[in-house]
TIGUSE-553791 format. One record per residue: x, y, z of N, C-alpha, C, O, CB in turn; residue in three letters. Coordinates in steps of 0.2 Angstrom, whole numbers, padded with zeros to 4 digits, always signed. Glycine has a CB too. Example, Ala and Ser with C-alpha at 12.3 -4.5 7.8 and 13.67 -1.06 7.14 Angstrom:
2
+0066-0028+0039+0062-0022+0039+0066-0016+0039+0071-0017+0042+0057-0022+0045ALA;+0064-0011+0035+0068-0005+0036+0064+0000+0039+0067+0006+0040+0070-0003+0029SER;
This chain:
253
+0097+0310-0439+0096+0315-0444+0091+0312-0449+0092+0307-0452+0102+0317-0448UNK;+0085+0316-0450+0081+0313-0456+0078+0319-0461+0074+0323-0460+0075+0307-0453UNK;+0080+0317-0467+0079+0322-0473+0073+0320-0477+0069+0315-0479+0086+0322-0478UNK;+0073+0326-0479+0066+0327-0484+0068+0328-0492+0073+0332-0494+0060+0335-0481UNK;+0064+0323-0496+0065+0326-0504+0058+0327-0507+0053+0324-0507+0069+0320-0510UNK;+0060+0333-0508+0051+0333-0513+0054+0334-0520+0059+0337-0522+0045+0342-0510UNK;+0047+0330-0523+0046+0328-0527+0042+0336-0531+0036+0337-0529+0044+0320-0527UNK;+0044+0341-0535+0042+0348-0537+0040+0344-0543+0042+0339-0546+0048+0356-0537UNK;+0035+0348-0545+0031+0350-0552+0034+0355-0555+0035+0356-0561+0023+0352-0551UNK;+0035+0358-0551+0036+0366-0556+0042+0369-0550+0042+0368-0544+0026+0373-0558UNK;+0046+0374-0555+0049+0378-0549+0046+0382-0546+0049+0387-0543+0054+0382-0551UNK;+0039+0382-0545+0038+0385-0538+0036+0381-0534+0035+0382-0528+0033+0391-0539UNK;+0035+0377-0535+0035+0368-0529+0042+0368-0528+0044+0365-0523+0033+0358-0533UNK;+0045+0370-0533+0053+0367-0529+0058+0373-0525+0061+0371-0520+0060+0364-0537UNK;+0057+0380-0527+0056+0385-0520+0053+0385-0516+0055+0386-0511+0055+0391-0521UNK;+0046+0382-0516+0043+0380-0508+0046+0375-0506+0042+0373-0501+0036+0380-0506UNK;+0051+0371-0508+0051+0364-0506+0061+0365-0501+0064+0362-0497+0050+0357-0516UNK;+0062+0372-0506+0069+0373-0503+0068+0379-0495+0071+0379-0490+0074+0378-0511UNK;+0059+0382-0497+0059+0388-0491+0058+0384-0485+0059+0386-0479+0052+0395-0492UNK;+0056+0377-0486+0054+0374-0482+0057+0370-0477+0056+0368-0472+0050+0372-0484UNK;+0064+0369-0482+0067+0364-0477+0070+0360-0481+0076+0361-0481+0063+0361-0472UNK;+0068+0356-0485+0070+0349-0488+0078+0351-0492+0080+0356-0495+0063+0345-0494UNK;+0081+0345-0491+0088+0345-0493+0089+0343-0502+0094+0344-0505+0093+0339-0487UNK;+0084+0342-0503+0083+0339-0511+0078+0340-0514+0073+0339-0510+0083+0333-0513UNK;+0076+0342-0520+0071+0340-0523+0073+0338-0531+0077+0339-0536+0065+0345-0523UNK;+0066+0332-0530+0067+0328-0537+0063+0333-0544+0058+0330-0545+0062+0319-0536UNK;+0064+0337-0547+0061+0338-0551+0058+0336-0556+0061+0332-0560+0062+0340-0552UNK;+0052+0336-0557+0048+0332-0561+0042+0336-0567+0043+0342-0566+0044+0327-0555UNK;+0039+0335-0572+0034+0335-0574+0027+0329-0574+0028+0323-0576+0037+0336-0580UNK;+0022+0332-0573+0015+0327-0577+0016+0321-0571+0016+0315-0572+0017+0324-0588UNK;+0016+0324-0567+0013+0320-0559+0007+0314-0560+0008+0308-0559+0009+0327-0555UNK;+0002+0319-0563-0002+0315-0566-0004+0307-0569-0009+0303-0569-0002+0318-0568UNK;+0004+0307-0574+0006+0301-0577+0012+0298-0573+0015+0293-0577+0008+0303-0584UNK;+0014+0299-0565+0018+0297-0561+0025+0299-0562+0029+0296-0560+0017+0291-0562UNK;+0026+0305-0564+0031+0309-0565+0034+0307-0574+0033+0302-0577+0037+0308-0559UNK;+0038+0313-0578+0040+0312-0581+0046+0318-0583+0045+0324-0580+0036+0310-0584UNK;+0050+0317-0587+0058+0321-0586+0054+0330-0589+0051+0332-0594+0066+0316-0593UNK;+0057+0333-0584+0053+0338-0585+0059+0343-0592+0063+0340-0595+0051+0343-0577UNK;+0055+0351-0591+0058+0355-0600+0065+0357-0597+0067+0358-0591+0053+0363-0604UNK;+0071+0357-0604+0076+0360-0602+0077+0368-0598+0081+0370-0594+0079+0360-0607UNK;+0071+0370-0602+0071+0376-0597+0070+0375-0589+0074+0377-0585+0065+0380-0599UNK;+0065+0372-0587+0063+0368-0581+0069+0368-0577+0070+0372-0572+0060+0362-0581UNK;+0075+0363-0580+0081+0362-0576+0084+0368-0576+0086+0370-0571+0085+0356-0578UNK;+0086+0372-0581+0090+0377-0581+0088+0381-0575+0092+0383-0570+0091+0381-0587UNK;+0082+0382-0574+0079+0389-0570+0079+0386-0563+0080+0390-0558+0069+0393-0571UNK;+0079+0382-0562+0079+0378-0557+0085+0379-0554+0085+0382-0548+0079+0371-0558UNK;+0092+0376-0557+0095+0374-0556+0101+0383-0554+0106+0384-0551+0096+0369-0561UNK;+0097+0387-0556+0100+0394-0556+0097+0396-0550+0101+0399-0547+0098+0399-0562UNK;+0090+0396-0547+0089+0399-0541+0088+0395-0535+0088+0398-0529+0084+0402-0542UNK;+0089+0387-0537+0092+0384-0530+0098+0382-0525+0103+0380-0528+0091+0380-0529UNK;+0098+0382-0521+0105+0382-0516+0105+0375-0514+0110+0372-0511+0107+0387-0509UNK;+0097+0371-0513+0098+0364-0512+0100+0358-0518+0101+0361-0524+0093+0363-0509UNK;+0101+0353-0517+0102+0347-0521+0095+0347-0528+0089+0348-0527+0101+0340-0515UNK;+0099+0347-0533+0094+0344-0538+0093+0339-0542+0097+0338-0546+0094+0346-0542UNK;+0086+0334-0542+0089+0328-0546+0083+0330-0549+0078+0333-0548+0091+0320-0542UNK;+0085+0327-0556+0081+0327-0560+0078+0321-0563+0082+0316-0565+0084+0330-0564UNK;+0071+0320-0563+0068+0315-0566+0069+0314-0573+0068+0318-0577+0061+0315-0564UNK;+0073+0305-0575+0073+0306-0581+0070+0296-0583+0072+0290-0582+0082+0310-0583UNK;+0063+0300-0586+0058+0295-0590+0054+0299-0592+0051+0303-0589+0055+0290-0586UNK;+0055+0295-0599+0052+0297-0604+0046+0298-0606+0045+0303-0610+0053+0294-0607UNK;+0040+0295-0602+0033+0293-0601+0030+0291-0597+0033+0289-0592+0032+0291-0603UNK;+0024+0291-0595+0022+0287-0591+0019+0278-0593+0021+0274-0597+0017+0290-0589UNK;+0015+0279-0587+0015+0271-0589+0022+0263-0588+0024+0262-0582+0013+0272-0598UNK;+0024+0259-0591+0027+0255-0587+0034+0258-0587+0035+0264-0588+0027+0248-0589UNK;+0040+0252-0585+0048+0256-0586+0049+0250-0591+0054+0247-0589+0054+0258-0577UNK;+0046+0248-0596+0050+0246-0602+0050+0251-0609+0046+0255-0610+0048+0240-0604UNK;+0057+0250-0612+0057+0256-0616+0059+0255-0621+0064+0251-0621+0061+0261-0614UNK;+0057+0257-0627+0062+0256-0635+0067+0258-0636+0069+0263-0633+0058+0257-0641UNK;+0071+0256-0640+0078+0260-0641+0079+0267-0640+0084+0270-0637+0080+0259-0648UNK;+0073+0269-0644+0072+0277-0645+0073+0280-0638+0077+0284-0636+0065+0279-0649UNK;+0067+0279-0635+0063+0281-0627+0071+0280-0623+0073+0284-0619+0056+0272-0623UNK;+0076+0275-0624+0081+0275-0620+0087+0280-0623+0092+0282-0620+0083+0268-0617UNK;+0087+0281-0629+0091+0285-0631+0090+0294-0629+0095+0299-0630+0090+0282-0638UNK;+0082+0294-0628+0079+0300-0626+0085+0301-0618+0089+0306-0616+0069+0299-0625UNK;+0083+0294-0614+0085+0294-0608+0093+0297-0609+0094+0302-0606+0084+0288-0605UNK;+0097+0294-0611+0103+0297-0611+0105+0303-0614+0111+0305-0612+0105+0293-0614UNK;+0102+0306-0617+0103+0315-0620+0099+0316-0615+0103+0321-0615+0100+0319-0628UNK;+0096+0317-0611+0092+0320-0604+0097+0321-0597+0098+0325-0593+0084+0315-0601UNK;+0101+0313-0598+0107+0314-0594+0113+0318-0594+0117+0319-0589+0108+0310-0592UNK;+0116+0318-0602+0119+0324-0604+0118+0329-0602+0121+0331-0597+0118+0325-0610UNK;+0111+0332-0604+0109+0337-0601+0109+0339-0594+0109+0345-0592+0106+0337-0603UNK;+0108+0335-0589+0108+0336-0584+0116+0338-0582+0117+0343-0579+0104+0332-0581UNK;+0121+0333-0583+0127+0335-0582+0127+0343-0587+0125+0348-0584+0133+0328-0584UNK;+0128+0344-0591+0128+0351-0593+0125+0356-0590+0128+0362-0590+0127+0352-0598UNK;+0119+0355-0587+0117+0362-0584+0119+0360-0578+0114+0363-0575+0109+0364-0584UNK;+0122+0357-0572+0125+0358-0567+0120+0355-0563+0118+0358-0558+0127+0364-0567UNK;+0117+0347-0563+0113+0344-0559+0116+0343-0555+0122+0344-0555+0110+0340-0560UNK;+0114+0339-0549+0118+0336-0542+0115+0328-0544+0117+0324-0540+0116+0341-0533UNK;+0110+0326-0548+0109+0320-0548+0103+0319-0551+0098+0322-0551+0111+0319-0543UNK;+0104+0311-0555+0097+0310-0558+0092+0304-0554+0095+0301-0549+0097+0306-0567UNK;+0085+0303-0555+0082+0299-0552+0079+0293-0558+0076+0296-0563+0077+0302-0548UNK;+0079+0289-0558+0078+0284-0565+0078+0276-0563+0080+0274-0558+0085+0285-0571UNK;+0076+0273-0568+0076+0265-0568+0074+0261-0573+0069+0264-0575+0072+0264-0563UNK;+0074+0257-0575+0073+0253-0580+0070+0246-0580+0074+0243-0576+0077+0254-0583UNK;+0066+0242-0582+0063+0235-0580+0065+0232-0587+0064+0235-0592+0055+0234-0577UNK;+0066+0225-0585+0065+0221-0592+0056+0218-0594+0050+0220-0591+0071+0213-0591UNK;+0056+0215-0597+0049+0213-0598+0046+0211-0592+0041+0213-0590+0049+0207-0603UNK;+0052+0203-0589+0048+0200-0586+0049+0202-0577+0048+0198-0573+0050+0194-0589UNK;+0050+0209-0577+0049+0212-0571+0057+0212-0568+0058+0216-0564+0043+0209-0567UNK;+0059+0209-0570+0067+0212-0566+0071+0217-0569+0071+0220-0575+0071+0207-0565UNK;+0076+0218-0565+0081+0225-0567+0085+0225-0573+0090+0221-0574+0086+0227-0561UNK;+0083+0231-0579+0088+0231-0582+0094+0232-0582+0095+0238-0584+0088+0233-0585UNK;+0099+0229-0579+0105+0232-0579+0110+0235-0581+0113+0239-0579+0108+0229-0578UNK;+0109+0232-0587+0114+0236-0595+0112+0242-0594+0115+0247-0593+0112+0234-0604UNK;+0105+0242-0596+0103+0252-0598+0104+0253-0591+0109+0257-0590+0093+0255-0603UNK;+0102+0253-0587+0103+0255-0579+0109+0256-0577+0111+0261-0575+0101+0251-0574UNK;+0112+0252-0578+0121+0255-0581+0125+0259-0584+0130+0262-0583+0123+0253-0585UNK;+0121+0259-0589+0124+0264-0594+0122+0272-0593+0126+0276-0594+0121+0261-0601UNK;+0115+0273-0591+0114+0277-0585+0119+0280-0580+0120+0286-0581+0111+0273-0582UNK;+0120+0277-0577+0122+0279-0572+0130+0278-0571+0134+0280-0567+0119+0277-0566UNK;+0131+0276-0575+0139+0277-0577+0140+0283-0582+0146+0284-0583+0143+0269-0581UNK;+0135+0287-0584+0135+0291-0588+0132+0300-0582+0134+0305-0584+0130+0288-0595UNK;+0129+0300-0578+0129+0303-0572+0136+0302-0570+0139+0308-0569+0123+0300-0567UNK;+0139+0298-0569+0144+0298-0563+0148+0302-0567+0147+0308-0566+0148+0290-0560UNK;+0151+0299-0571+0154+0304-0578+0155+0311-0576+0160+0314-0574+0149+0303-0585UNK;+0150+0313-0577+0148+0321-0573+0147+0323-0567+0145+0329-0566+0143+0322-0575UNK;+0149+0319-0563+0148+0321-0558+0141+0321-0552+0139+0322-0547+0149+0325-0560UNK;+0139+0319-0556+0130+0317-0553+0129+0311-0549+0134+0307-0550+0126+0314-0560UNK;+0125+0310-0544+0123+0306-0541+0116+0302-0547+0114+0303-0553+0122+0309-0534UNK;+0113+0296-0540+0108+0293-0546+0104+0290-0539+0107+0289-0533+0111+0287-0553UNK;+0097+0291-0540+0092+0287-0537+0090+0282-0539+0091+0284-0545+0088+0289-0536UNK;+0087+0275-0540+0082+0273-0543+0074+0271-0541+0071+0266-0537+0086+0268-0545UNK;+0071+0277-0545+0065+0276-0544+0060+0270-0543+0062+0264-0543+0064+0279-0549UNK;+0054+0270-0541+0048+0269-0540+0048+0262-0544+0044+0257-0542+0043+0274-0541UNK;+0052+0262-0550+0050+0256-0555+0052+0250-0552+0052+0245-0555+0055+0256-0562UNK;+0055+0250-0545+0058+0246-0540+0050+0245-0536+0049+0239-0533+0064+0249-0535UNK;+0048+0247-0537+0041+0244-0535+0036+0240-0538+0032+0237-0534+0037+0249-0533UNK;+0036+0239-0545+0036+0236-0549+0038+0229-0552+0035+0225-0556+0037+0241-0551UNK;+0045+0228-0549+0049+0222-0550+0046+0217-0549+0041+0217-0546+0055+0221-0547UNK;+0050+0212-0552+0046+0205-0550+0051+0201-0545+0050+0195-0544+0045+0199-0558UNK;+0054+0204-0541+0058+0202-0534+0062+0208-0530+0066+0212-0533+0065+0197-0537UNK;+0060+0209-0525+0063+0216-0523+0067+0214-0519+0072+0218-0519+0059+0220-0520UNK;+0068+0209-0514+0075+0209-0511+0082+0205-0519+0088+0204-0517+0074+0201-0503UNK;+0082+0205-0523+0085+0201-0529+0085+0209-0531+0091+0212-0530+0080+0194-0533UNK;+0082+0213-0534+0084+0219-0537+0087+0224-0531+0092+0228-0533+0076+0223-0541UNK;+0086+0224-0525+0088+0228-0520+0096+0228-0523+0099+0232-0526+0086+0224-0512UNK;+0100+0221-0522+0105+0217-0525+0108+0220-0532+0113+0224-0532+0101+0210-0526UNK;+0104+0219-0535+0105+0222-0541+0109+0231-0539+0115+0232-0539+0097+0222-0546UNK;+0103+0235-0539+0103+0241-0538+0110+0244-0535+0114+0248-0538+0097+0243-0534UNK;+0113+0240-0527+0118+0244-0523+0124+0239-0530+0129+0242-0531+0117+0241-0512UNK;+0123+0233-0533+0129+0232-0537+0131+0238-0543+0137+0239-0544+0129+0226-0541UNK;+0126+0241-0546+0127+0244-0550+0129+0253-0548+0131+0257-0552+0121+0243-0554UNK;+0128+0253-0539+0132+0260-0539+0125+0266-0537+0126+0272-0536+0135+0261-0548UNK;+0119+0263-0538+0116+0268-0535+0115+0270-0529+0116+0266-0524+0112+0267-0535UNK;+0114+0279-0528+0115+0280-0519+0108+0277-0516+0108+0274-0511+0117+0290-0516UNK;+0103+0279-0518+0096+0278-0515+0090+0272-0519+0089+0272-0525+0093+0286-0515UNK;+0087+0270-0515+0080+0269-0517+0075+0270-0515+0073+0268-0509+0079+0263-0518UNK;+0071+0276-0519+0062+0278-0518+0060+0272-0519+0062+0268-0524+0057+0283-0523UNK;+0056+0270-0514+0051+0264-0514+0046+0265-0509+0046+0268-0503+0055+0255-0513UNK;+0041+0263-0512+0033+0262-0507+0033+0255-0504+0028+0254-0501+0024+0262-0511UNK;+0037+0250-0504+0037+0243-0501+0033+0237-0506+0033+0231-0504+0033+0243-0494UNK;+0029+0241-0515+0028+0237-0518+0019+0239-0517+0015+0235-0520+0032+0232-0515UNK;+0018+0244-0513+0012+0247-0513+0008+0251-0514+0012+0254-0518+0011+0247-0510UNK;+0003+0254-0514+0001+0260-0517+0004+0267-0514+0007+0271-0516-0006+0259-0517UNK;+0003+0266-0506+0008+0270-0503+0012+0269-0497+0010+0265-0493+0004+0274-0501UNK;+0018+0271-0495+0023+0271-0491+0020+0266-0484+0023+0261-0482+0025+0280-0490UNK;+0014+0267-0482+0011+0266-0477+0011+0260-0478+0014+0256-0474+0006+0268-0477UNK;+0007+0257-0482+0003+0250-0483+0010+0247-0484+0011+0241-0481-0003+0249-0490UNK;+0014+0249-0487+0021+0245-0489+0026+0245-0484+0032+0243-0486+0023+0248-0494UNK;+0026+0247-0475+0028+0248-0470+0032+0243-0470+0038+0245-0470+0025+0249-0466UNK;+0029+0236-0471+0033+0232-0468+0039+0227-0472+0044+0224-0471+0029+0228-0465UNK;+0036+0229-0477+0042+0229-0483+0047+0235-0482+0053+0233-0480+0038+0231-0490UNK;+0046+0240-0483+0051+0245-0482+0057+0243-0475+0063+0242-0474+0046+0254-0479UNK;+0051+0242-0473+0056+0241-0464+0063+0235-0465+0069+0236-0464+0049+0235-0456UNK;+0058+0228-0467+0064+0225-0469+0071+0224-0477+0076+0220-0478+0060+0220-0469UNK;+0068+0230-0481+0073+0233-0484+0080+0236-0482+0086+0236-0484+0069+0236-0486UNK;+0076+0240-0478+0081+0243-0473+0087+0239-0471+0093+0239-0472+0077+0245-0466UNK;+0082+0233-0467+0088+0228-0463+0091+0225-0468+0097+0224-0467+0085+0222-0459UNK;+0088+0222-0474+0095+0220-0479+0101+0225-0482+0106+0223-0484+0093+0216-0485UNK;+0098+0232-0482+0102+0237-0486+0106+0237-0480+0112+0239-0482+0099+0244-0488UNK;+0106+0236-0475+0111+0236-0469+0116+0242-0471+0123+0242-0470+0115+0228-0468UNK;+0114+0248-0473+0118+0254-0473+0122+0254-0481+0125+0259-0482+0123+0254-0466UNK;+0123+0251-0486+0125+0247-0491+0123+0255-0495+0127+0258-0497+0121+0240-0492UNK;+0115+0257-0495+0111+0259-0501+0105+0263-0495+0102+0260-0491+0108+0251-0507UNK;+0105+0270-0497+0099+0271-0495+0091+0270-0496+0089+0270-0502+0099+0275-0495UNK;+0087+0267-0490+0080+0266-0492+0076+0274-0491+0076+0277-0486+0076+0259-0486UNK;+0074+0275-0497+0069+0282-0495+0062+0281-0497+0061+0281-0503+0072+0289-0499UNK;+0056+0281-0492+0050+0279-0491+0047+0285-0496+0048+0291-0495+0049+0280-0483UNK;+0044+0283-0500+0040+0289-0504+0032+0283-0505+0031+0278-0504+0046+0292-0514UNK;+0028+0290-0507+0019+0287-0510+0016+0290-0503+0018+0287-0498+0017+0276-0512UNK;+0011+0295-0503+0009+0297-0498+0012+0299-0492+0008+0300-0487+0005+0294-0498UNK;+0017+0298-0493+0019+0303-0485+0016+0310-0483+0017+0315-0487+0027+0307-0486UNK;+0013+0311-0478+0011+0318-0476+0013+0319-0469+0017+0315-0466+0004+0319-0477UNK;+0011+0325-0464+0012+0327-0458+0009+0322-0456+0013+0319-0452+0011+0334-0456UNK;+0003+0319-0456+0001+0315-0451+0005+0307-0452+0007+0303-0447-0008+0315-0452UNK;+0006+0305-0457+0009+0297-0456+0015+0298-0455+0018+0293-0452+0008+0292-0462UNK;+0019+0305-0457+0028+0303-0457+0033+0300-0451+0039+0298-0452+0031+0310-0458UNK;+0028+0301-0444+0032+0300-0438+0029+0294-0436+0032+0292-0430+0032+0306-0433UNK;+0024+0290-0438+0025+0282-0438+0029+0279-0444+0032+0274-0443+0019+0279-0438UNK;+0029+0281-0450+0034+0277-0454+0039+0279-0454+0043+0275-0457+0034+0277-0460UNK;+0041+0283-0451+0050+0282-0449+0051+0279-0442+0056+0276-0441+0055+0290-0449UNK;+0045+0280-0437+0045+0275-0431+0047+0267-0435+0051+0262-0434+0037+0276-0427UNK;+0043+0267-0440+0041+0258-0440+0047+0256-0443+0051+0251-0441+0033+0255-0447UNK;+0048+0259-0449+0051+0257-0455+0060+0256-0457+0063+0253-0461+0049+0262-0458UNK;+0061+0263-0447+0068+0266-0447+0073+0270-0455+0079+0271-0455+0072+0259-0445UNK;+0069+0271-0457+0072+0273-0464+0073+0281-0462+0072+0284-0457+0066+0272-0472UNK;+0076+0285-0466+0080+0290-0461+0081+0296-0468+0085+0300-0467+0089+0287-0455UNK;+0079+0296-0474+0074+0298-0479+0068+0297-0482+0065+0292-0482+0076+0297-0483UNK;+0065+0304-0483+0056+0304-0484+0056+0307-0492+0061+0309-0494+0051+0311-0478UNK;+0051+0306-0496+0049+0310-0500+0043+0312-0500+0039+0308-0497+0051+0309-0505UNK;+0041+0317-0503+0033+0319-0505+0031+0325-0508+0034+0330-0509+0030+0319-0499UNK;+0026+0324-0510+0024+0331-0516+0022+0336-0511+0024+0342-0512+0017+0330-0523UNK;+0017+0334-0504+0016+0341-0499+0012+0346-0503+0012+0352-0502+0025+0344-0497UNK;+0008+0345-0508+0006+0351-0510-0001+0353-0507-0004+0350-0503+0005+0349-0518UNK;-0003+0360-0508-0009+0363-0506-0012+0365-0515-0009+0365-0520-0006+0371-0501UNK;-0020+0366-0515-0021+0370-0520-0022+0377-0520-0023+0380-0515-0025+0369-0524UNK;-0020+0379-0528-0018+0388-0526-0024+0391-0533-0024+0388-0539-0007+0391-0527UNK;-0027+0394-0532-0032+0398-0536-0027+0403-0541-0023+0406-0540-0036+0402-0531UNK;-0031+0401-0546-0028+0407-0553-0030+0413-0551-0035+0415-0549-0032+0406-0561UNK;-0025+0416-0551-0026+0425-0553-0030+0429-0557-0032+0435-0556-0020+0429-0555UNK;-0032+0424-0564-0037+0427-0568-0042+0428-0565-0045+0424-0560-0038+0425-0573UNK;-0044+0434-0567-0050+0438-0567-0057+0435-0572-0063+0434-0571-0047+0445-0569UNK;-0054+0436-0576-0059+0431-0582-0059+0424-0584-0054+0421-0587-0057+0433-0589UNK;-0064+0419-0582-0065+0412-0582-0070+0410-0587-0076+0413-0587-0067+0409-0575UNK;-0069+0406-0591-0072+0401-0595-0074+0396-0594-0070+0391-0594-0068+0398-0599UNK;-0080+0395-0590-0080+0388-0587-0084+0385-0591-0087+0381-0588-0083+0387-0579UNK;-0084+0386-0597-0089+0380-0603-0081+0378-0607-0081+0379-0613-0096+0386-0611UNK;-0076+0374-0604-0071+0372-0609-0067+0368-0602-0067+0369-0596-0065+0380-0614UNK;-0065+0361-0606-0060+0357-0603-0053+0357-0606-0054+0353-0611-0062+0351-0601UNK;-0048+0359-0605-0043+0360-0608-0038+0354-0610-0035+0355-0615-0039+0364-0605UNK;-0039+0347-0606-0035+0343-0605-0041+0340-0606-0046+0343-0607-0029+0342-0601UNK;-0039+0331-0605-0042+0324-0607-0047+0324-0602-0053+0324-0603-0037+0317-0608UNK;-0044+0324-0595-0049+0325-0590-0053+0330-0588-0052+0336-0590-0046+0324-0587UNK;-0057+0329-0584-0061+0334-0582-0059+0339-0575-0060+0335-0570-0067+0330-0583UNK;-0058+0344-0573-0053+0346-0569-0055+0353-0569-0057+0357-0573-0046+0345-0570UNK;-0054+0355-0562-0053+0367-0561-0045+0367-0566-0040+0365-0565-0049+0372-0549UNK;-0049+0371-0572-0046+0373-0574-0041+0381-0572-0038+0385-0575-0050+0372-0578UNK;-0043+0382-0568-0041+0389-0567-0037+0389-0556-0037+0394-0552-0051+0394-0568UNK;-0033+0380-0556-0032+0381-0551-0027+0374-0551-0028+0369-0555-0038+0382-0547UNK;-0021+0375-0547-0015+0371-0548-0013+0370-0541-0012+0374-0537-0010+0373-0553UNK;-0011+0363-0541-0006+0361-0536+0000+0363-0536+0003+0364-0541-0006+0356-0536UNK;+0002+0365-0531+0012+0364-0529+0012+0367-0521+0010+0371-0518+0017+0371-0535UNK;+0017+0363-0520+0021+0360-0514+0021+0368-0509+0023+0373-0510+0029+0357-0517UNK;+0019+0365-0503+0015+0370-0499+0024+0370-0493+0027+0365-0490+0004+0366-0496UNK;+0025+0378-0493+0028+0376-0486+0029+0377-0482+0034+0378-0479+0031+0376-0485UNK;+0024+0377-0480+0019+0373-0471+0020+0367-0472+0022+0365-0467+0011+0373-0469UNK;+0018+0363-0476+0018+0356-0476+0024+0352-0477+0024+0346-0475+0015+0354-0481UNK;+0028+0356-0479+0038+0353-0478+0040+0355-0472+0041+0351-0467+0045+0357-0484UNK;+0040+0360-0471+0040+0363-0462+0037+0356-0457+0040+0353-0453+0032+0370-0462UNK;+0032+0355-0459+0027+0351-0454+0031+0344-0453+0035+0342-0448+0018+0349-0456UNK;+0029+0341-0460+0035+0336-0462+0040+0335-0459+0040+0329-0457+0038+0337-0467UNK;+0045+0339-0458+0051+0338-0456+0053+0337-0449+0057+0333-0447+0055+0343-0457UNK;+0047+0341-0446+0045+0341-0439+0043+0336-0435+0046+0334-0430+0040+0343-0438UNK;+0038+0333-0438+0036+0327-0439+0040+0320-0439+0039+0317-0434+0033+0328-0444UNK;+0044+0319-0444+0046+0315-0447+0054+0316-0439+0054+0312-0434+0048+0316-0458UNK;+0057+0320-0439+0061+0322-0435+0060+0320-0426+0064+0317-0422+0061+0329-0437UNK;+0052+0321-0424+0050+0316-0418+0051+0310-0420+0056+0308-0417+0044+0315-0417UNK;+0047+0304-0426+0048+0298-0426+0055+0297-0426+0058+0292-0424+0045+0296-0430UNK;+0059+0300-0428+0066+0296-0427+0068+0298-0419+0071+0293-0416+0074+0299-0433UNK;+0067+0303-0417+0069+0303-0410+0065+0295-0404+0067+0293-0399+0067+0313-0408UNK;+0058+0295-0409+0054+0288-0404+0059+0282-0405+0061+0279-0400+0046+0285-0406UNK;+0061+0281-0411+0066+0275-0412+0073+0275-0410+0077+0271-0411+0068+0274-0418UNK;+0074+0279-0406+0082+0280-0404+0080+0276-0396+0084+0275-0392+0086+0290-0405UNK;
């Protein structure tokens, strides 16, 4: 069996992420800055028109995973909230300075998810550590079901052989779920290589604004970009995905 999580921008990435197939999605905001905990409305509407798994990204910002009092105080009323609107689970993580795992607030975390009912992931910030078989360690003590990781790389790929031997120490302990550039074309060698038997990915297409009237003398945000045209999660491309990813595990067997 191998499952798909997409990582939605918006609830309409996370309805094509449910029409498509995948058994989860992580909801997220501001992709851009590497995700960040999206609006309460976001989760409520979400959580009202899907029938699959919801987890919810909860970090505060972009940029690293160290945080001030405040930033982790934010974190914990976001996980309130998510037990109150009726999540199935958060995705989070925390680093100390000197690159290893906070455990306390990562703790505190997810002993506050369980509380409610909630599962927990811990994010990407595992890519980031300054020891990953040593935080691997860390992570399955503290009670997490999964780790997203790229192997420590920019994408899932380059980080193959890392992932692979993750796998072997998680020895079923803790799920390894392969995320950072997954698509239709690489998914059925990284689950050949890697054996990991969860994917994630954003899978998006772009989609053209409906307006009729365009301003093309104005940039709205910091960067420069189509203003009048947005990404979200395409489902053909979770379709394919699954397809895909569902051969390579059948070559490893």
């Amino acid at each position: 069996m191998i499952s798909l999580e997409v990582c939605a921008n918006s609830i309409t990435s996370a309805l094509a992420a449910q029409e498509g197939g995948a058994v989860r999605v992580e909801l997220c905001g501001n992709l851009e800055a590497g995700g960040t905990t999206p609006s309460p409305g976001q989760i409520t509407v979400a959580r009202k028109l899907l029938n699959i798994k919801l987890y919810v990204l909860i970090r505060p910002r972009g940029a690293d995973f160290l945080y001030t009092d405040e930033e982790f105080e934010t974190m914990l009323e976001d996980v309130k909230y998510c037990v109150k609107a009726g999540c199935d689970g958060i995705v989070t993580g925390i680093l100390k300075a000197d690159g290893s795992i906070d455990k306390e607030r990562c703790t505190q975390l997810i002993q506050l998810a369980k509380e409610g009912g909630l599962g927990a992931t811990f994010h990407r910030a595992f890519d980031m550590c300054n020891d990953q078989h040593q935080a691997l360690e860390d992570i399955i003590e503290m009670g997490f079901e999964r780790i997203l990781t790229s192997g420590g790389k920019s994408t899932a790929v380059e980080g193959s052989r890392t992932i692979a031997d993750l796998v072997t120490q998680a020895d079923s302990r803790i799920t390894i779920m392969a995320g950072s550039g997954v698509t239709e074309i690489n998914v059925a060698d990284l689950v050949l290589f890697t054996g990991v038997t969860e994917v994630h990915g954003t899978l998006q297409a772009r989609v053209q604004s409906q307006m009729k009237y365009n301003n093309d003398h104005i940039i709205m945000g910091s960067k420069i970009g189509d203003e009048y045209a947005v990404d979200v999660t395409s489902v053909d491309r979770v379709r394919k995905v699954i397809e895909n990813a569902k051969q390579g595990l059948i070559n490893n067997t």
